[in-house]
FIMAR-388105 format. One record per residue (C-alpha): x, y, z; residue number from 1; residue in one letter. Coordinates in Angstrom, 1 decimal. Last residue first. Example, Ala and Ser with C-alpha at 12.3 -4.5 7.8 and 13.67 -1.06 7.14 Angstrom:
((13.7,-1.1,7.1),2,S);
((12.3,-4.5,7.8),1,A);
This chain:
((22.4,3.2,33.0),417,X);
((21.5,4.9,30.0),416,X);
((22.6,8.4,28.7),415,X);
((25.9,7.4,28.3),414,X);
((26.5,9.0,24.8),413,X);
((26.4,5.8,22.9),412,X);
((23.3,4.8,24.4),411,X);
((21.6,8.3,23.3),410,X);
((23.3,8.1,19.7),409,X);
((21.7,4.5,19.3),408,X);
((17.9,6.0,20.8),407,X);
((18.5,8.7,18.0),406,X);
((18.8,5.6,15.8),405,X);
((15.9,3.8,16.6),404,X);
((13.5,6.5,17.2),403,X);
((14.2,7.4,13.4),402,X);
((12.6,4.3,12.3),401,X);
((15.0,1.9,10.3),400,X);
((15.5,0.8,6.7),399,X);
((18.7,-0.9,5.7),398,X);
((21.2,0.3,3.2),397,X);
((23.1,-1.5,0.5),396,X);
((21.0,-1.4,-2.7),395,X);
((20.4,-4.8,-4.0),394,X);
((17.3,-4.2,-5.8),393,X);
((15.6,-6.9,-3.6),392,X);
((17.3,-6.1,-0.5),391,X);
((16.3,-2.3,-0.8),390,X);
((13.1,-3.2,-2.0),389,X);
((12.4,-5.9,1.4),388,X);
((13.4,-2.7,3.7),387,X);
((11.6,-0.7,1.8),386,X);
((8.1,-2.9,2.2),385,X);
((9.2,-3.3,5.6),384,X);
((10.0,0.4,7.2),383,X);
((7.1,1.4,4.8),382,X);
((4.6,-1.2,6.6),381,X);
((5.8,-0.6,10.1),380,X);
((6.0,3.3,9.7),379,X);
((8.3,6.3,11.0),378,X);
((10.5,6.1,8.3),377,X);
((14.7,6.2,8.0),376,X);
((16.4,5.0,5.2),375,X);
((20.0,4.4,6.6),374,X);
((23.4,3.7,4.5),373,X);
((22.2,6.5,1.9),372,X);
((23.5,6.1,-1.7),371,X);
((21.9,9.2,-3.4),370,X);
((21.4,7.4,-6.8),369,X);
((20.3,4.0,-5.6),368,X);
((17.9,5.6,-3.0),367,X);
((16.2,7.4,-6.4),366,X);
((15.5,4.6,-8.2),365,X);
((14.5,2.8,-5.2),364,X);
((12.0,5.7,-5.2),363,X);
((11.0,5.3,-8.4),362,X);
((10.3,1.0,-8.3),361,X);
((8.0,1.6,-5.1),360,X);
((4.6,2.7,-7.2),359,X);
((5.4,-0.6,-9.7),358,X);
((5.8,-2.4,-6.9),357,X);
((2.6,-1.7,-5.0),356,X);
((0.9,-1.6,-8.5),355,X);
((2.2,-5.1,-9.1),354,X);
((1.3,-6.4,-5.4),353,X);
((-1.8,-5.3,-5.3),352,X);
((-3.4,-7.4,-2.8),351,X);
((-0.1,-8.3,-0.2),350,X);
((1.2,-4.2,-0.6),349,X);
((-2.5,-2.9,-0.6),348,X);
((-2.5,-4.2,3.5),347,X);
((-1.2,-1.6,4.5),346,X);
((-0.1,0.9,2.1),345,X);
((2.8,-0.3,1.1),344,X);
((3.5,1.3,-2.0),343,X);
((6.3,3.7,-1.2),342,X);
((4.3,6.7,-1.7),341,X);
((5.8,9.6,-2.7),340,X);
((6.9,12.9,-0.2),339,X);
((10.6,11.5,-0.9),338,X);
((10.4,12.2,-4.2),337,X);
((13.2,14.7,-4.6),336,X);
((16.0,13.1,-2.0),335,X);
((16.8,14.1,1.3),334,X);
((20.1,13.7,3.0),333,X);
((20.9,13.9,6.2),332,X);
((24.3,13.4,7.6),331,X);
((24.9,12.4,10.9),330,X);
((27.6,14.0,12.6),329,X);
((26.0,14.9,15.7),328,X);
((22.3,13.1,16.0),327,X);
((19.7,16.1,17.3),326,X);
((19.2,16.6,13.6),325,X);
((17.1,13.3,12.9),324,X);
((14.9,14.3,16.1),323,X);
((14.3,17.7,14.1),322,X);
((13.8,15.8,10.9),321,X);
((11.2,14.0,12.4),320,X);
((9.1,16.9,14.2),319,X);
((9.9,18.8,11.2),318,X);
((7.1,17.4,8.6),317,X);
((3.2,16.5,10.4),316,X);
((0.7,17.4,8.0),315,X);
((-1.1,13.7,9.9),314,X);
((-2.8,12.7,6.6),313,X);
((-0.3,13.9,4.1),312,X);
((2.8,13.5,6.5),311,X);
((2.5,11.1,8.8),310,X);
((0.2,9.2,7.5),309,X);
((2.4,9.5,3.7),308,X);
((5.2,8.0,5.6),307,X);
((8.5,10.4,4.9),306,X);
((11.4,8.8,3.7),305,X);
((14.5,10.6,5.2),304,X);
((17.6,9.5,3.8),303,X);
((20.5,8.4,6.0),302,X);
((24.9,9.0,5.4),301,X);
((26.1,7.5,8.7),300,X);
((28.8,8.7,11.3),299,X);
((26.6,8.5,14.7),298,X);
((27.7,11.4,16.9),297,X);
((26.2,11.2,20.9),296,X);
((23.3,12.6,21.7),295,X);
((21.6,16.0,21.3),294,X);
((18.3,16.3,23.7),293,X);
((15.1,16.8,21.5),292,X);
((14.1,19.4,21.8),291,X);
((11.4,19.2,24.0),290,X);
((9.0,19.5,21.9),289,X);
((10.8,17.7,18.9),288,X);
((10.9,14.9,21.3),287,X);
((7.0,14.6,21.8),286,X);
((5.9,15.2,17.6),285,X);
((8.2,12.8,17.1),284,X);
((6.5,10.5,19.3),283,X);
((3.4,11.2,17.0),282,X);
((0.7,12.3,19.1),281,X);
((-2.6,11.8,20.2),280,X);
((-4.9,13.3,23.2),279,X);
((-6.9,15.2,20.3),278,X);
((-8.3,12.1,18.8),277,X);
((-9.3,10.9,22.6),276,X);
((-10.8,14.4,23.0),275,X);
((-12.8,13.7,19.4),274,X);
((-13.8,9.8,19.8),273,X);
((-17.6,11.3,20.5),272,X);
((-17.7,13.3,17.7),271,X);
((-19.6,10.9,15.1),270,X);
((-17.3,8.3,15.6),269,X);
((-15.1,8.0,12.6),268,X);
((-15.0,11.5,12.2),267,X);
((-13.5,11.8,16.5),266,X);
((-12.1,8.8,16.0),265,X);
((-10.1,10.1,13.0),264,X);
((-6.5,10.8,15.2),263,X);
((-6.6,7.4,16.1),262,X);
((-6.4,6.5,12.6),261,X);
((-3.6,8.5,11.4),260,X);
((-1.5,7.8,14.4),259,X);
((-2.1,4.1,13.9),258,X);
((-1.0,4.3,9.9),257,X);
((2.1,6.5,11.6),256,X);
((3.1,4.1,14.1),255,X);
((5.2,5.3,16.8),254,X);
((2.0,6.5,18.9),253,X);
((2.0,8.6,21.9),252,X);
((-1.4,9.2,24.1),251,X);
((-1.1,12.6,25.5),250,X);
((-2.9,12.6,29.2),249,X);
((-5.7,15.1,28.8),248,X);
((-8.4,12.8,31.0),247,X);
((-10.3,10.4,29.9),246,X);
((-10.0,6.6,29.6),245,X);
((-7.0,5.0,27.6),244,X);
((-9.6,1.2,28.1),243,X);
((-12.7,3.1,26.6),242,X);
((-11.1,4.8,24.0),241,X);
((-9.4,1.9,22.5),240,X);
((-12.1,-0.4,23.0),239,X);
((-15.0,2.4,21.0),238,X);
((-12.1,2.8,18.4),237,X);
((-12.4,-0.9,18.2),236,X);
((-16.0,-1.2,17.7),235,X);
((-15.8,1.5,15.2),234,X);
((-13.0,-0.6,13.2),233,X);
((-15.4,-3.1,13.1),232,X);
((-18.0,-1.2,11.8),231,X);
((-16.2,0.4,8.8),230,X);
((-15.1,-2.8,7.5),229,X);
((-14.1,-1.4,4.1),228,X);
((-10.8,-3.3,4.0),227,X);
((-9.2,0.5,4.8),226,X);
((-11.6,1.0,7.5),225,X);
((-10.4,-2.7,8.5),224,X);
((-6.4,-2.2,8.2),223,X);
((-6.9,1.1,10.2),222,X);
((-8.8,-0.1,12.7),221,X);
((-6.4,0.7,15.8),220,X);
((-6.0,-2.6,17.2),219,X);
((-6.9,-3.5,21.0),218,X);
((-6.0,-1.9,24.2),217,X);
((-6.3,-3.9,27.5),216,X);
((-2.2,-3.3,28.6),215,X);
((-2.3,0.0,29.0),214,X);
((1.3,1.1,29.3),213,X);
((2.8,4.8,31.1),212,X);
((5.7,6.4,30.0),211,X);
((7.4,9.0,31.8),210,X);
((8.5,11.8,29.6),209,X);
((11.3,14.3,30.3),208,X);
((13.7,13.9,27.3),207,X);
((15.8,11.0,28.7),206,X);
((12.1,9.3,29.2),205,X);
((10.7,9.4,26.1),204,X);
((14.5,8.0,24.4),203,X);
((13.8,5.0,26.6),202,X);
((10.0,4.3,26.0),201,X);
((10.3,5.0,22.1),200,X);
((13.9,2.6,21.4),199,X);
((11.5,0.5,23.8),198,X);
((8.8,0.6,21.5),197,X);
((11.1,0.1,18.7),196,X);
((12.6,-3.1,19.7),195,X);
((8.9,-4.3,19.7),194,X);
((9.1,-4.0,15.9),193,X);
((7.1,-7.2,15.2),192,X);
((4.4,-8.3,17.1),191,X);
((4.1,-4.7,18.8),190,X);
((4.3,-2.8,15.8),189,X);
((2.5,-5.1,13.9),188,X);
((-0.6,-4.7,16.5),187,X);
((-0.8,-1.2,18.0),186,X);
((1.6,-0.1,20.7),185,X);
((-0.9,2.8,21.8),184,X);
((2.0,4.3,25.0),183,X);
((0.0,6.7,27.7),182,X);
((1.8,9.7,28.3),181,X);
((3.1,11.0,31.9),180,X);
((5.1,14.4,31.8),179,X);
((8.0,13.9,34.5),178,X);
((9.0,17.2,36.9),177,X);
((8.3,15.4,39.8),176,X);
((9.9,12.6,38.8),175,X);
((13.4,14.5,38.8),174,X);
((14.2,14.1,34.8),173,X);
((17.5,11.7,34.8),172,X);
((20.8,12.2,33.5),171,X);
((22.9,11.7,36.0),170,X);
((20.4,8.9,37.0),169,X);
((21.5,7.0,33.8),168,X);
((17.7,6.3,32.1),167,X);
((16.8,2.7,33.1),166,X);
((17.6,-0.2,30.5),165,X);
((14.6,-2.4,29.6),164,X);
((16.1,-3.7,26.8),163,X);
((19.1,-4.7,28.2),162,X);
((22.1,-3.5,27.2),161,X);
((25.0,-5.6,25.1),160,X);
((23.6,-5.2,21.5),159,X);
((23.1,-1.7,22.4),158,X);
((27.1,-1.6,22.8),157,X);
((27.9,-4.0,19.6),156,X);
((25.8,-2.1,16.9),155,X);
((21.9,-3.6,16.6),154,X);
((19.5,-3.9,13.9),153,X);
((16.1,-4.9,15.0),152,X);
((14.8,-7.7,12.2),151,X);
((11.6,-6.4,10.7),150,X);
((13.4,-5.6,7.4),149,X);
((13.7,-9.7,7.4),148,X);
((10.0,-10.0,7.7),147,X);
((9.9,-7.6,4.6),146,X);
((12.3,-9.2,2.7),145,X);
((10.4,-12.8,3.1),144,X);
((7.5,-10.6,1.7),143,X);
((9.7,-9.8,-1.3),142,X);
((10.9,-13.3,-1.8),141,X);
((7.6,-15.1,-1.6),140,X);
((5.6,-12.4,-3.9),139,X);
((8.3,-12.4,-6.4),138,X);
((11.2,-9.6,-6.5),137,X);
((14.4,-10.6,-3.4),136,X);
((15.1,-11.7,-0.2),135,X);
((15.7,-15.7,0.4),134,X);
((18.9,-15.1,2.5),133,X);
((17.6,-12.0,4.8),132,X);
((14.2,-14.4,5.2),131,X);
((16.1,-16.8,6.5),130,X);
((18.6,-15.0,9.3),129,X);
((17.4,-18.0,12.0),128,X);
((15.4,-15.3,14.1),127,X);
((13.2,-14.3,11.5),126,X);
((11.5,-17.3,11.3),125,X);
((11.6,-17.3,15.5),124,X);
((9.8,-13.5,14.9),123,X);
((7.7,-14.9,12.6),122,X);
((6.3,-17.6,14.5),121,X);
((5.6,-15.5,17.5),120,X);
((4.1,-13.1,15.1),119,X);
((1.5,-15.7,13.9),118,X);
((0.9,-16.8,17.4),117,X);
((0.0,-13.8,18.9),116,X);
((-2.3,-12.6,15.9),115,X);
((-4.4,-15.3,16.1),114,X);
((-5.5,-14.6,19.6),113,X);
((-6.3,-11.2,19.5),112,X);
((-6.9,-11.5,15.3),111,X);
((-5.1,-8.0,14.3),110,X);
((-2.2,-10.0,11.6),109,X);
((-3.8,-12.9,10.9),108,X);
((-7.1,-12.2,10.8),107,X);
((-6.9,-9.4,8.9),106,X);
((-4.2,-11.0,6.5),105,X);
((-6.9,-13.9,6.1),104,X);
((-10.0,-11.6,5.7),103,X);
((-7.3,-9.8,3.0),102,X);
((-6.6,-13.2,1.1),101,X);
((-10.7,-13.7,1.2),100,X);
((-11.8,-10.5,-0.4),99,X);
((-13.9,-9.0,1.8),98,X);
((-17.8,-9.1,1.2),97,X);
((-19.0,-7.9,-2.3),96,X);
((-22.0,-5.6,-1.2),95,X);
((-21.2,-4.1,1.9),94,X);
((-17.3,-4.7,0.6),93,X);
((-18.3,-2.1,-1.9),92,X);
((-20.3,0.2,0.9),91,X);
((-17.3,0.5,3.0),90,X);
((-15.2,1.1,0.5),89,X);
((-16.7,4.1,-0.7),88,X);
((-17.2,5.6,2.8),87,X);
((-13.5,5.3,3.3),86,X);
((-12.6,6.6,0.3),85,X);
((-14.8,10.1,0.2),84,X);
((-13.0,10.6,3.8),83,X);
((-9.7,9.9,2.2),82,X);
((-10.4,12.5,-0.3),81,X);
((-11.6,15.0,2.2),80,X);
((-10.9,18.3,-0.7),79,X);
((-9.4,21.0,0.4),78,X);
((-10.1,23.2,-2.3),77,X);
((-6.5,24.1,-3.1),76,X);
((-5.4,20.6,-3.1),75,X);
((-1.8,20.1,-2.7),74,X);
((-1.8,18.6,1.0),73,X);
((-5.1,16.4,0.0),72,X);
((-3.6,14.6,-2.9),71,X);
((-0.9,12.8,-1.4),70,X);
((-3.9,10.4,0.6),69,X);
((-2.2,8.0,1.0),68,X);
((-5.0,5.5,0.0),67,X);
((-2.9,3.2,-1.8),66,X);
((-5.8,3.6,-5.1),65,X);
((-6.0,0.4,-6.8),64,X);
((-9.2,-0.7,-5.1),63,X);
((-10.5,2.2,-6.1),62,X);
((-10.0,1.6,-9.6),61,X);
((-10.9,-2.2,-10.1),60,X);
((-14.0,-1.7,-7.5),59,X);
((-15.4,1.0,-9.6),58,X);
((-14.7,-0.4,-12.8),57,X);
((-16.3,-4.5,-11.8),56,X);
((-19.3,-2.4,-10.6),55,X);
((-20.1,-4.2,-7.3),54,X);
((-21.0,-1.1,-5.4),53,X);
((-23.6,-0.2,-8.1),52,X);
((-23.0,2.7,-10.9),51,X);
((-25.2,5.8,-11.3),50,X);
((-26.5,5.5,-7.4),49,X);
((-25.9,9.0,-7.3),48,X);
((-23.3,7.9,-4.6),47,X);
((-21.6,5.6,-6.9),46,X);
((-21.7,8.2,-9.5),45,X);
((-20.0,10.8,-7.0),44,X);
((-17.3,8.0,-5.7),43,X);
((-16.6,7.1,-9.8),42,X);
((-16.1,10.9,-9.7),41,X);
((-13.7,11.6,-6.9),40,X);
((-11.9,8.3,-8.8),39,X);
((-11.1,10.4,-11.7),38,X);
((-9.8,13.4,-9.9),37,X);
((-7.8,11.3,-7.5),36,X);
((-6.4,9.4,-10.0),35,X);
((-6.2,6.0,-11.4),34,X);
((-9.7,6.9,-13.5),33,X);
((-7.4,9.2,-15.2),32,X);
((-4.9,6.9,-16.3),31,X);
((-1.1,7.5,-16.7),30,X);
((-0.4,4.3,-15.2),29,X);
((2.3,4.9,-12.7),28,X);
((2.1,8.5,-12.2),27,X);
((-1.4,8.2,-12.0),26,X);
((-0.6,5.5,-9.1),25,X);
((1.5,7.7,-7.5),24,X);
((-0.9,10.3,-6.9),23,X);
((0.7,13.8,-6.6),22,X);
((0.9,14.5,-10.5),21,X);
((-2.5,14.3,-10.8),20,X);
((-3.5,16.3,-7.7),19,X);
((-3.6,19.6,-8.9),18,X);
((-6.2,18.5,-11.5),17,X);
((-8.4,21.8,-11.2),16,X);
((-11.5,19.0,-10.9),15,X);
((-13.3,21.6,-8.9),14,X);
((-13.7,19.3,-5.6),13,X);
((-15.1,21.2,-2.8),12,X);
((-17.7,18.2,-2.8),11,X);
((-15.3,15.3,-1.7),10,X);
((-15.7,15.5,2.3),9,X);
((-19.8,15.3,1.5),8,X);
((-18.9,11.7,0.4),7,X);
((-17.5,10.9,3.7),6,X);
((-20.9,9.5,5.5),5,X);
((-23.9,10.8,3.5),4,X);
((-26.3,11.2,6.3),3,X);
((-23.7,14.1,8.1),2,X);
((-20.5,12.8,9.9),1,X);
């Protein structure tokens, strides 16, 4: 990172306007200073010191931008956008300070001892079938939505096996032969979606993997660098790396915000987080290499929602279709804005919420149309906010990570003990 942080990631820039029509919030407002191209040069004035960090048009504009960073892929120049944005933010919240519903979300949602008892909570909310019954538009329904998107779904045989269910030993990798990878379970994903880590853990190991845990790791960052807190999420890359320790052990990650983030340390940190940042992978990105093994046929109709980590800032595309396609029967079907933002965008979702919507309102749109049982995404916050959009527009599908199912075709087949 040279003297002026990110901002030298936004000088390729020719203002060609490729990316207009790949910002969602463009698309939803039809103003310029809502795009990449028009925000690129409220970054450059803020960096000429032509408007101050607390200019009430800077911080409307950029705080209004999902960070998902749709415009890199289709710029020519290739343009750091999200770079430029991360440095931008950090100097505005330098100034203004964190807004004080986001320092609460922070808190509550990455606090180490916060954080425990606000997802227990949730998770016995959840529990009772609430939040499925109060679902719907409004800032209390649509977050009740997204607890209730939350909830693992479960057919009657994986409803019946334990969670911790051994590989079947007919099926079993000899452990010799095992490739060890360290599991980053991250902080909503592990609060919240823990039936996905195991979905990870167990469809890992039937492909050749042996999963290892490392219990001291902390947060990824990503909610602070995206807050602006650029020092706190250094502090936590510094935890991260320090507690996965060297070596060339690949460091698999379900989440795609995470997987975004741990894959900066090596901007973030001047270098020195760059072999951990190479170390990390998608799970998809794992089973795709190996295959992944077929399972058993699951009869469901499921769209394929992208998350824009994965895909704009990770460029990773087939590694989750390919673990789609090793379900017989299953039919996948993809629908034309797929590659858009669904609005959630961390924590942009609780501050924004009438952009967030407003960006989410096409898709559903679309998912009405093509009438899919299963949205599939490899993201906490896009597995909820559609999850909560689906139940609010009444559009009968649920949303669910593609681990989940392909670990469904796996139990079905007899591949656990």
């Amino acid at each position: 990172m040279t003297d002026r942080g990110g901002f030298a990631a936004l000088d390729p820039c020719v203002h060609c306007g490729f990316c207009l029509q790949a910002c969602p919030t463009f698309l939803a407002t039809g103003d310029e200073a809502d795009s990449p191209r028009g925000r690129i040069e409220l970054m450059r004035a803020l960096e000429a010191g032509e408007l101050a960090p607390d200019d009430p048009t800077l911080a409307l504009h950029l705080d209004r931008c999902l960070g998902c960073r749709g415009c890199e892929p289709v710029c020519p120049s290739g343009v750091g956008y999200g770079r430029g944005l991360a440095t931008a933010r950090a100097l505005i919240t330098a100034r203004r300070g964190v807004p004080p519903l986001a320092r609460l979300a922070l808190g509550a949602m990455t606090g180490a001892g916060v954080s425990r008892v606000v997802y227990a909570l949730a998770r016995a909310l959840r529990t009772t079938g609430i939040p499925r019954w109060l679902a719907g538009w409004g800032r209390f329904r649509f977050a009740m939505g997204m607890l209730a998107a939350t909830k693992p779904v479960r057919n009657a045989k994986s409803a019946m096996r334990n969670r911790g269910s051994p590989v079947n030993s007919a099926f079993r990798t000899p452990h010799s032969a095992l490739t060890p990878v360290s599991l980053f379970r991250g902080c909503v994903m592990d609060g919240l979606f823990s039936h996905v880590h195991d979905a990870t853990i167990r469809t890992l190991e039937v492909n050749g993997y042996s999963v290892r845990e490392v219990p001291e790791q902390v947060c990824c960052g990503a909610l602070h660098e995206h807050a602006g807190l650029e020092p706190d999420a250094r502090r936590l890359a510094r935890l991260n790396i320090a507690v996965f320790g060297d070596g060339d052990e690949p460091i698999v990650v379900n989440s795609a915000g995470c997987g975004a983030m741990l894959k900066e340390y090596g901007h973030l940190l001047d270098g020195d987080g760059a072999p951990f940042a190479a170390r990390v992978r998608d799970v998809t990105e794992l089973l795709a290499a190996r295959g992944p093994r077929p399972g058993a046929p699951i009869d469901a109709t499921v769209a394929y929602d992208p998350p824009c980590h994965l895909l704009h800032a990770q460029r990773i595309a087939e590694p989750p279709e390919r673990v789609l396609g090793a379900i017989p029967v299953l039919r996948l079907v993809k629908t034309p804005d797929a590659a858009q933002c669904c609005g959630s965008a961390g924590l942009f979702t609780l501050l924004e919420p009438a952009m967030s919507r407003a960006v989410l309102a096409p898709k559903l749109e679309t998912l009405a149309e093509a009438r899919p049982q299963v949205v599939a995404t490899g993201n906490p916050g896009c597995l909820m906010q559609l999850g909560a959009g689906l139940a609010a527009a009444g559009i009968r599908a649920v949303a669910r990570h593609p681990v989940e199912l392909l670990d469904e075709s796996y139990a079905a087949a007899g591949y656990y003990a």
